[in-house]
C-alpha positions as CSV (number, residue, x, y, z in Angstrom):
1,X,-11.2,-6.0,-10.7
2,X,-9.6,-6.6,-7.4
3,X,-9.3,-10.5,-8.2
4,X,-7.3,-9.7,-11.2
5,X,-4.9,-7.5,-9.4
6,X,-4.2,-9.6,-6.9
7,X,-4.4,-12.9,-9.1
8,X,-1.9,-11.6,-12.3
9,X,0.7,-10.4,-9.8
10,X,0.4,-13.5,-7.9
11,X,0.5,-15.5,-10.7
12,X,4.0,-13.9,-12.1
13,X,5.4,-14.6,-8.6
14,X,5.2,-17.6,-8.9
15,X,6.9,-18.2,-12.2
16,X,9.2,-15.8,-11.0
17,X,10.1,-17.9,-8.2
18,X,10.3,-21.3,-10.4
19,X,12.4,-19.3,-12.8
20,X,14.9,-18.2,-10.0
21,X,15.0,-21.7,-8.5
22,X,16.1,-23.4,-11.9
23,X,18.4,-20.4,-13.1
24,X,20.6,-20.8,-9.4
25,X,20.4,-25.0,-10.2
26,X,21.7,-23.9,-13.8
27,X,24.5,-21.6,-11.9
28,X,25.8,-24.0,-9.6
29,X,25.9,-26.7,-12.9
30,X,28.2,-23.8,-14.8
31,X,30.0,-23.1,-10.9
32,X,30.7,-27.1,-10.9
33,X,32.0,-27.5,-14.9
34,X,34.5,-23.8,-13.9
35,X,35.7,-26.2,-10.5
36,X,36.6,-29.0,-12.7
37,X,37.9,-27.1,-15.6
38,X,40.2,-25.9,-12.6
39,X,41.0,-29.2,-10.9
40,X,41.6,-30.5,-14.3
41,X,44.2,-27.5,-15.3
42,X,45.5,-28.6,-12.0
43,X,46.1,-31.9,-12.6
44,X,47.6,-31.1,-15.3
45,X,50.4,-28.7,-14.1
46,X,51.4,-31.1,-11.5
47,X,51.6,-34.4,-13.8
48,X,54.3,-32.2,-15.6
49,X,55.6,-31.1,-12.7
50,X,56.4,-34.8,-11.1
51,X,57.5,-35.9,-14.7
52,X,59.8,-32.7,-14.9
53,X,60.9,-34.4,-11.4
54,X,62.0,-38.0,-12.9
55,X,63.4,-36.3,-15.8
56,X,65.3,-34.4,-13.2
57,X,64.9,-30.6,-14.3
58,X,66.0,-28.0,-12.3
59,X,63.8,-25.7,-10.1
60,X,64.8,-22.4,-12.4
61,X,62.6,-24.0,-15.2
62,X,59.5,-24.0,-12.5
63,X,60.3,-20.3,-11.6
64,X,59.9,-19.2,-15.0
65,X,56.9,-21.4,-16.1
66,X,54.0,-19.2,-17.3
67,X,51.2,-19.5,-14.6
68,X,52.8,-21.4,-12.1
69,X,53.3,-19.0,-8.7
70,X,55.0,-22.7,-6.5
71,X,55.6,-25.2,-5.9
72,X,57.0,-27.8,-3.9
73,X,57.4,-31.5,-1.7
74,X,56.2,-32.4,1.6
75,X,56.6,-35.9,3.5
76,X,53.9,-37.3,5.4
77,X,53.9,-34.8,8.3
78,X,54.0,-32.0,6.0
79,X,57.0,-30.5,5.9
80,X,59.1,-29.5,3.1
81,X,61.4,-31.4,1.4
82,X,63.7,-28.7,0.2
83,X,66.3,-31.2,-1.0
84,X,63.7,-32.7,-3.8
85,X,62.2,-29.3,-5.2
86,X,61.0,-26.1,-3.4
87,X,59.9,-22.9,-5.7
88,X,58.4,-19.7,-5.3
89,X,56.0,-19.0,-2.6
90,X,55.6,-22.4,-1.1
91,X,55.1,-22.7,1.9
92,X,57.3,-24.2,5.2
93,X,54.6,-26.8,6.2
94,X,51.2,-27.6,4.6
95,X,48.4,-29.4,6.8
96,X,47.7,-32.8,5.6
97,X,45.4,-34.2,7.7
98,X,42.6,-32.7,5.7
99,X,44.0,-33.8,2.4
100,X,42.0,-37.0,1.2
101,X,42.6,-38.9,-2.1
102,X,42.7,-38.2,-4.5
103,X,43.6,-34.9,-4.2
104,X,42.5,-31.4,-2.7
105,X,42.1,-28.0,-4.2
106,X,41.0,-24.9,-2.8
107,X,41.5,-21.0,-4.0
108,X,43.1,-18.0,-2.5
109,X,41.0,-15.0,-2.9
110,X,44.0,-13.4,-1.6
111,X,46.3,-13.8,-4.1
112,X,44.2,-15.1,-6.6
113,X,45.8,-18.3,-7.1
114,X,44.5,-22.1,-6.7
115,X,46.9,-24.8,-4.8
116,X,46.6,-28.7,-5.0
117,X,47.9,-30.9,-3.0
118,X,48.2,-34.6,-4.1
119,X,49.2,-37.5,-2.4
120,X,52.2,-39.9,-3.2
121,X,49.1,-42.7,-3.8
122,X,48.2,-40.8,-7.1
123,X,51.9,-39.3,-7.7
124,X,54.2,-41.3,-6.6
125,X,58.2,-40.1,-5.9
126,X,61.2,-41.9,-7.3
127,X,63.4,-42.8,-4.4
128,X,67.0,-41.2,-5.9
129,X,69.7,-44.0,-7.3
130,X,73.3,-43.0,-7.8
131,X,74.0,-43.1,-11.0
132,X,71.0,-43.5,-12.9
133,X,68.4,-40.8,-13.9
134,X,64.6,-42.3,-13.8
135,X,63.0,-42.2,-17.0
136,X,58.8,-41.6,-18.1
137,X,58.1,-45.3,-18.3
138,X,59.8,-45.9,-14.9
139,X,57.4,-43.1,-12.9
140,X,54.3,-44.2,-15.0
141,X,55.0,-47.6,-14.0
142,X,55.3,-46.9,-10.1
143,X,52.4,-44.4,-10.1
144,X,50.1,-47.5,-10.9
145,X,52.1,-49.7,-8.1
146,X,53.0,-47.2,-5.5
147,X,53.6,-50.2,-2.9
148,X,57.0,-50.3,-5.2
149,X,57.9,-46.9,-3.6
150,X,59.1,-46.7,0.3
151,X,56.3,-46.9,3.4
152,X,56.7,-42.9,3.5
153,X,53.7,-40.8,1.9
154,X,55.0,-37.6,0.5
155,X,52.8,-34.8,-1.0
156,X,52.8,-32.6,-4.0
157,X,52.0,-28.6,-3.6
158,X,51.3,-26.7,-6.6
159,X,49.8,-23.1,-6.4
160,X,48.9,-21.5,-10.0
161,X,47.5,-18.5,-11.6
162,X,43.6,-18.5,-10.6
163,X,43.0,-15.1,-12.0
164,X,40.6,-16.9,-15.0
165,X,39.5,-18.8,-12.8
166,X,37.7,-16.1,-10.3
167,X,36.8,-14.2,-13.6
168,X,34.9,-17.3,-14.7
169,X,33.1,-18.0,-11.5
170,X,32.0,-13.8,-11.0
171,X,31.1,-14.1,-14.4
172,X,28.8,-17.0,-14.1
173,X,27.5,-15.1,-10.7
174,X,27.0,-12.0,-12.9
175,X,25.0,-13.6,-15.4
176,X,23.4,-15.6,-12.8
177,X,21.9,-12.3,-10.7
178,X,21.7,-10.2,-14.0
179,X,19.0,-12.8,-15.5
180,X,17.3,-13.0,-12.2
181,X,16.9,-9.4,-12.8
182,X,15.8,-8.9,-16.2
183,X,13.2,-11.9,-15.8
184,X,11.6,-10.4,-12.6
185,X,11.4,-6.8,-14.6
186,X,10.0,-8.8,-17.1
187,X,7.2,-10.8,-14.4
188,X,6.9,-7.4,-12.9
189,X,5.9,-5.0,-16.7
190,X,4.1,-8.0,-17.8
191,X,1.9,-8.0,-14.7
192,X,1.7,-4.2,-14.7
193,X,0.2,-4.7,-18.4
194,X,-2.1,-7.4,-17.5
195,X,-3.6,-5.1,-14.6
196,X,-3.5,-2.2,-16.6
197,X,-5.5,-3.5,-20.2
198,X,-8.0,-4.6,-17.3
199,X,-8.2,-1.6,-15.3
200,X,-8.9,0.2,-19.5
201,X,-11.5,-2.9,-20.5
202,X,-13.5,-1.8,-17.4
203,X,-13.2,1.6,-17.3
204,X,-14.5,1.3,-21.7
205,X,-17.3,-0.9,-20.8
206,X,-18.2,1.4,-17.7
207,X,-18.2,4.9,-20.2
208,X,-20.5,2.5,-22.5
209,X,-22.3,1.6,-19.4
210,X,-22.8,5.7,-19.0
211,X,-23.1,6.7,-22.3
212,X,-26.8,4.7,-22.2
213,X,-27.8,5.8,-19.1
214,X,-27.2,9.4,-20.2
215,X,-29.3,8.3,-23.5
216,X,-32.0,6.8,-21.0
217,X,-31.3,9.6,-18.4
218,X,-32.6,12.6,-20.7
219,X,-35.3,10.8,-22.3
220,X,-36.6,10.5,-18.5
221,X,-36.0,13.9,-17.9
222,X,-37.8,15.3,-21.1
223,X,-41.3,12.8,-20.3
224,X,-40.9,14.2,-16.1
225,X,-41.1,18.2,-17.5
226,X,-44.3,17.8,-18.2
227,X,-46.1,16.3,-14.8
228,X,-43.7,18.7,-13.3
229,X,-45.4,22.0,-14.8
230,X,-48.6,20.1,-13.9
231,X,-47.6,19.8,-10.5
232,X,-46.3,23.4,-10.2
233,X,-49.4,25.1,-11.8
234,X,-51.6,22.6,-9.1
235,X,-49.6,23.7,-6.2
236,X,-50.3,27.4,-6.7
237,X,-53.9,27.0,-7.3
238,X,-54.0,25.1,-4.0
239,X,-52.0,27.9,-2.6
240,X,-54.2,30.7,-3.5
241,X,-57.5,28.3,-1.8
242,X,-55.9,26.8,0.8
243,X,-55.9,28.4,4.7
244,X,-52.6,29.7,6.2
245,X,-52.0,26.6,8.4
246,X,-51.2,24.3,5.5
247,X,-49.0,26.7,3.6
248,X,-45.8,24.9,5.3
249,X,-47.1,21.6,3.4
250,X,-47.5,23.3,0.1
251,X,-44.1,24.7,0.6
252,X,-42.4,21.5,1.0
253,X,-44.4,20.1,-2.5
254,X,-43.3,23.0,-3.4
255,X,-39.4,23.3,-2.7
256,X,-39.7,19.4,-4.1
257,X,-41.0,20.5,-7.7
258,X,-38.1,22.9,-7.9
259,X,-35.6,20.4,-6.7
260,X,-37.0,17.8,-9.6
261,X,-37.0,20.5,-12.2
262,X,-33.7,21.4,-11.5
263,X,-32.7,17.7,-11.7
264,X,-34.4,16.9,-14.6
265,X,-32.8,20.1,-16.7
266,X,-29.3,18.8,-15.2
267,X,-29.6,15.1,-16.3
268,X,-27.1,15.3,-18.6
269,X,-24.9,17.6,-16.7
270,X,-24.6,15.0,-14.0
271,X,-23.7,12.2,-16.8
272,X,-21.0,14.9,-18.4
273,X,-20.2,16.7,-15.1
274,X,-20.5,14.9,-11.9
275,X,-18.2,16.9,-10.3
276,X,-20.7,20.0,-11.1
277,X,-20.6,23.0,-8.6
278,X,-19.1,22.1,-5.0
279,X,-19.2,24.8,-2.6
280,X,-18.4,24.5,1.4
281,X,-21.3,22.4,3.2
282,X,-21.7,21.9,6.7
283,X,-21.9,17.8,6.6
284,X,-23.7,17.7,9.9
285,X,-26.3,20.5,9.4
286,X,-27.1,18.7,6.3
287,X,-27.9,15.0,7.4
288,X,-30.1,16.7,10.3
289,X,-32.0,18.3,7.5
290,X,-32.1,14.9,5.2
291,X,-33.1,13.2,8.4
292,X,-35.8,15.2,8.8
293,X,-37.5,15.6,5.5
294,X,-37.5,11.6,5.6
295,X,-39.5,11.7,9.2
296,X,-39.3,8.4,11.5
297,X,-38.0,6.1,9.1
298,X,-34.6,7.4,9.9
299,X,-32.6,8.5,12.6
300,X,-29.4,10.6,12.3
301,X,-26.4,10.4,15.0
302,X,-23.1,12.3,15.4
303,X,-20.1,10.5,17.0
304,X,-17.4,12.5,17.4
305,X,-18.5,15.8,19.0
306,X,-19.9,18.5,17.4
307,X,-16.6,20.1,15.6
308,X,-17.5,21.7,12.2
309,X,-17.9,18.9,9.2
310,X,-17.3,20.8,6.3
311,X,-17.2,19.1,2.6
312,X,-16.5,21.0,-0.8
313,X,-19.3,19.4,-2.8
314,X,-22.2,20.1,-4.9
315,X,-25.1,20.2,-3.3
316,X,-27.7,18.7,-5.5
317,X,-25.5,16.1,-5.9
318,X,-24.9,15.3,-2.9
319,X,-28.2,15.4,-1.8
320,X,-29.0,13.0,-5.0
321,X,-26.0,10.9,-3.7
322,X,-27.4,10.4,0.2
323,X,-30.9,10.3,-0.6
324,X,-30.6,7.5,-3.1
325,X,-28.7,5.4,-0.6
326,X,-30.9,6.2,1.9
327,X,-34.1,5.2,0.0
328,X,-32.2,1.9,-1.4
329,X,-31.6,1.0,2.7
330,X,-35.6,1.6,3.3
331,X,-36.7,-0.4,0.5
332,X,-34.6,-2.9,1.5
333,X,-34.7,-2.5,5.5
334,X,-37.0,-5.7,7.2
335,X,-37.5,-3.9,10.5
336,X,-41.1,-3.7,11.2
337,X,-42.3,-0.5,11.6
338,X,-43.7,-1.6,14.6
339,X,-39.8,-1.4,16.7
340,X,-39.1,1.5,18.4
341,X,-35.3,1.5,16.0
342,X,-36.1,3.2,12.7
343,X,-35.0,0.9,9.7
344,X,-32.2,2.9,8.7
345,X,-29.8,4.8,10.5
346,X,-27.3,7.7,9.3
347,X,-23.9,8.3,11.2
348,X,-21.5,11.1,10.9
349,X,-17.7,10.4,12.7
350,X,-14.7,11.8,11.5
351,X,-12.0,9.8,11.3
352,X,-8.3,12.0,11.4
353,X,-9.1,14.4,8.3
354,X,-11.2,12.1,6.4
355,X,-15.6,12.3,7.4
356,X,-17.1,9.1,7.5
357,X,-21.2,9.2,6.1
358,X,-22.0,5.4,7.3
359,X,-26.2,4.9,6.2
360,X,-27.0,1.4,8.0
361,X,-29.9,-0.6,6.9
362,X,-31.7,-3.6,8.4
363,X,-31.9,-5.8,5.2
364,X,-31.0,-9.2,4.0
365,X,-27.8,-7.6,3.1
366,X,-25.6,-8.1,-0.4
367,X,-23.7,-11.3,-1.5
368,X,-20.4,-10.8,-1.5
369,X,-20.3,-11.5,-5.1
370,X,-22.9,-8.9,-6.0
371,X,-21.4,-5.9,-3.7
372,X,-19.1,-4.1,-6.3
373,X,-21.7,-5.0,-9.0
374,X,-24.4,-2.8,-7.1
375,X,-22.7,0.7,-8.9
376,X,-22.7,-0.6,-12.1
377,X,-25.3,1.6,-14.0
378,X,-28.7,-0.9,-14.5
379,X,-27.4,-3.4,-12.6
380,X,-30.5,-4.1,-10.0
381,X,-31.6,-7.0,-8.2
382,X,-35.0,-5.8,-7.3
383,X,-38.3,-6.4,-8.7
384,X,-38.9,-3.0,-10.4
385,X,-35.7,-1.5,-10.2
386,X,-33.5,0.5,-12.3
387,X,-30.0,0.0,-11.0
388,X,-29.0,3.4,-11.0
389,X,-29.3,4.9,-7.7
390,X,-26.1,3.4,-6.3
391,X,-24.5,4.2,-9.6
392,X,-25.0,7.8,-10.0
393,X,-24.1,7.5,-6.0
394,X,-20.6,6.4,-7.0
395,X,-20.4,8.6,-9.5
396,X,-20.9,11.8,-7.8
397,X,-18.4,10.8,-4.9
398,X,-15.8,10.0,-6.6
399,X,-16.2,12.9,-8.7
400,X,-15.9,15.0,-5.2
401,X,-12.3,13.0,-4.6
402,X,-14.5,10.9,-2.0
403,X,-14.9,7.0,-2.0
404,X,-18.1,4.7,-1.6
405,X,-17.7,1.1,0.0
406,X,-20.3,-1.1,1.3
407,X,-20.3,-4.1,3.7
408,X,-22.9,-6.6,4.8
409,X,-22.6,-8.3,8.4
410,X,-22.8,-11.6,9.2
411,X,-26.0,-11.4,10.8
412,X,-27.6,-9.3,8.0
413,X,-28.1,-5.6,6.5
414,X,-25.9,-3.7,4.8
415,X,-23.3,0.1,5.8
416,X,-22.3,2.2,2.8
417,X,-20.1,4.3,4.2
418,X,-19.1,7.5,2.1
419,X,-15.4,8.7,2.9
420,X,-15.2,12.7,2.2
421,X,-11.8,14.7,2.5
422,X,-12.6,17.3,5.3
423,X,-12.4,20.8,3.2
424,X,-9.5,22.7,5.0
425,X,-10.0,25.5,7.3
């Protein structure tokens, strides 16, 4: 389960990112074709505005021409040639030593307006004759041979209404961020779906996974009834014969009968139920007592002072819960009996106002592969097993709002710990 939420998101990033990078290459392709649908438009306005020139037009026709703001000439040092044609806005001086052929174009965000400046090389002027009036043919012909005009480059300044031309380019940037947008909400649902129809495939094959050990659970519980009355009706005849110094050992048989008879009449209350009936328990006072009843093969230990642990849990299930992770640590445990350190070890610490149960074991620990595998109900890898220890484990803690993790060292064994929510005071 965790591989798929971190593979599907993953995944979808990185489409995402290959998406963005080829959407902002399509957005500057659309930014380039607005620039020279712009320069062209340009162009445009000032080849009619030198051929207005060597037709001779006045400057009132250029003061009333739809979308042109001004214009006018400059010579080579770029100042303005008043005498030849100055309109509008235009300025006194333009700076030409950053104007290279063929031409330059920039926009004003100010004003919203674009401005060209050309060369005489492309547009070349018609030196003024007395008495003669230059005609089409005559400015076409010098613009291909501008050596025919004097040593003196002049320039062309032409500023025009940009208005479309900034609604184009925001538009384009608009679109650009807009489907950016819509396609990582897309990457990001899609992803959400992924995880989610995985999250409900595994939660369907774990109730399937329950609903047979629930089926094999009570058919257990109805073959143990029997033994069980056996036992009981034993244990009192041993009672009644037995001296006073061994009534503490027929105690414990018996307080272990009732236990089983009350487990085996709740087997399908745990499957239904887990969360069954928690009252407050003192966490510490009840691992001393588990430690106990298992003798040397475990040894209990407290790490953070001896502040009051309290839970809200059921007890029988927590005692189910413990002792089955305990007995799964000494089955497993490779310690010889032999070492003075019992083969598995239970630790209480609390940990801000969460209490950690870590139950340490001395075994060839759990593949890393297998280790979420080990609470699936029948899922075993020992000779004999059932695989439901660790599963009804799970069950009952996270019933109680708790969580169950386990970890294998480097070196060998295995820590479940069991995270419980301190119950508040």
């Amino acid at each position: 389960m965790m591989r798929t939420i971190v593979l599907v998101p993953l995944t979808f990033l990185v489409i995402f990112a290959l998406f963005t990078v080829v959407f902002l290459r399509m957005w500057a392709a659309s930014r380039a074709v607005i620039d020279y649908d712009a320069e062209r438009s340009m162009e445009v306005i000032a080849g009619g505005v030198l051929e207005s020139l060597g037709l001779q037009e006045s400057a009132a026709e250029f003061e009333h021409a739809e979308g042109i703001a001004a214009v006018g000439l400059y010579d080579d040092r770029g100042e303005a040639m008043k005498g030849r044609l100055f309109v509008g806005s235009a300025p006194d001086r333009i700076d030409v030593s950053s104007v290279r052929p063929p031409y330059r174009i920039s926009f004003m965000p100010a004003t919203k307006t674009l401005v060209l400046i050309r060369p005489r090389r492309s547009f070349p002027l018609l030196p003024v004759e007395a008495g003669r009036t230059p005609s089409i043919a005559d400015l076409r012909q010098l613009s291909r041979n501008p050596r025919a005009v004097g040593g003196a480059e002049d320039f062309i300044y032409v500023e025009a209404d940009g208005r479309n031309y900034w609604k184009a380019r925001e538009l384009a940037g608009t679109e650009a961020i807009v489907g950016i947008m819509l396609f990582g909400a897309l990457c990001a649902w899609v992803s959400f779906l992924l995880v989610k129809n995985q999250q409900y495939r595994e939660r369907i094959s774990r109730e399937q996974s329950l609903l047979r050990l629930g089926e094999a659970a009570r058919t257990l519980a109805h073959e143990i009834r029997n033994p069980l009355a056996s036992i009981k009706v034993q244990t009192e005849l041993l009672r009644a014969i037995s001296p006073e110094k061994e009534s503490r050992e027929i105690r414990i048989v018996e307080e272990e009968v009732r236990r089983l008879t009350y487990l085996a009449e709740r087997t399908g209350d745990f499957v239904r139920d887990p969360l069954g009936s928690p009252v407050e328990i003192n966490l510490d006072e009840f691992l001393r007592a588990v430690a106990a009843r298992l003798g040397e093969r475990v040894r209990y230990s407290r790490r953070d002072g001896d502040q009051p642990a309290r839970v809200m849990f059921d007890p029988h299930c927590l005692m189910v819960a413990v002792e089955n992770v305990v007995q799964n640590g000494l089955e497993w445990s490779a310690r010889p009996a032999a070492e003075l350190q019992p083969p598995v070890e239970i630790r209480l610490r609390r940990s801000e106002k969460v209490l950690l149960l870590e139950v340490e074991d001395y075994g060839p620990g759990i593949p890393r592969k297998q280790r979420r595998k080990v609470f699936e109900p029948l899922f075993t890898t020992r000779p004999g097993g059932w695989g439901l220890g660790l599963s009804m484990a799970r069950q009952f803690v996270e019933a109680a709002r708790g969580r169950i993790e386990i970890s294998s060292p480097r070196g060998g064994g295995t820590v479940v710990t069991i995270a419980l929510m301190e119950a508040p005071r």
